[in-house]
Steps between C-alpha positions, in 0.01 A plus 500: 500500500799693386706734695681771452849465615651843406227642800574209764649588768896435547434310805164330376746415198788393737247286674366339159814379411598356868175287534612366121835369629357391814248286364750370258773428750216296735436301247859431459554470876212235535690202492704618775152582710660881566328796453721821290528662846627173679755484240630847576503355854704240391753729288549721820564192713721353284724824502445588827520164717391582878262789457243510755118500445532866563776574280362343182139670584755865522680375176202375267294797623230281640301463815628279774174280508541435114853378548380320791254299339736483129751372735302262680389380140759414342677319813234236481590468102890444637598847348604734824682342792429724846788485755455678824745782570753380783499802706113548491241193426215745374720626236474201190732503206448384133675316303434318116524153543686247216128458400507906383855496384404199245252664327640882546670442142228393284307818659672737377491322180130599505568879628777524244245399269273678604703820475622412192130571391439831675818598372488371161589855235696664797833592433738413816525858600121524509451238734743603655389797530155405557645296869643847607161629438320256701777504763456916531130414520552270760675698709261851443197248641749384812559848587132562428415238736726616762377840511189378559 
């Protein structure tokens, strides 16, 4: 079945193209037993050691029960390290273990890779144009959400 392209939707488009790279970086990811969205875990760990459950949920734009359970995941694969909060024991903290930081490297090898691909043809100001685009998108939806 052929499809038109030039009448898809931008978004429908948009969303084409993510489920491409997705599926491609999972299959890259597999030997590390991480899904694409545990890796962005990972990333945001590794940059931001300490966050709380909450935090990350607030950061990665994700429920609390889906960081809850991603979290709870990948502690049992010796990824995440929780530490209780000193001043108040309900409060847990996360932290990438020397487990995550071994392999953090060789994945972004694959999402370099993998963005090489997407990116292949685009001049550096185009991509980077194209990030300010998806940042300014990101944001409109926030607001969006917050308004809501």
């Amino acid at each position: 079945m052929n499809c038109d392209y030039e009448d898809m939707p931008t978004i429908a488009l948009m969303n084409q193209v993510m489920h491409m790279g997705m599926s491609s970086s999972g299959r890259l990811f597999a030997e590390y037993a991480l899904k694409p969205w545990q890796v962005m875990i990972l990333f945001t760990l590794n940059k931001n050691m300490g966050f709380s459950q909450r935090e990350l949920a607030r950061k990665l734009n994700l429920t609390p029960p889906t960081i809850t359970s991603a979290i709870q995941k990948m502690e049992k694969q010796g990824y995440i390290d929780r530490k209780p909060d000193e001043k108040d024991q309900r409060v847990m903290h996360l932290y990438v273990t020397d487990k995550s930081r071994e392999c953090i490297d060789s994945i972004m090898g694959v999402v370099h890779h993998i963005e090489e691909v997407m990116f292949r043809g685009f001049s550096v100001e185009e991509r980077l144009l194209f990030r300010r685009l998806l940042l300014q998108m990101k944001n409109n939806m926030e607001t969006e959400k917050a308004n809501l």
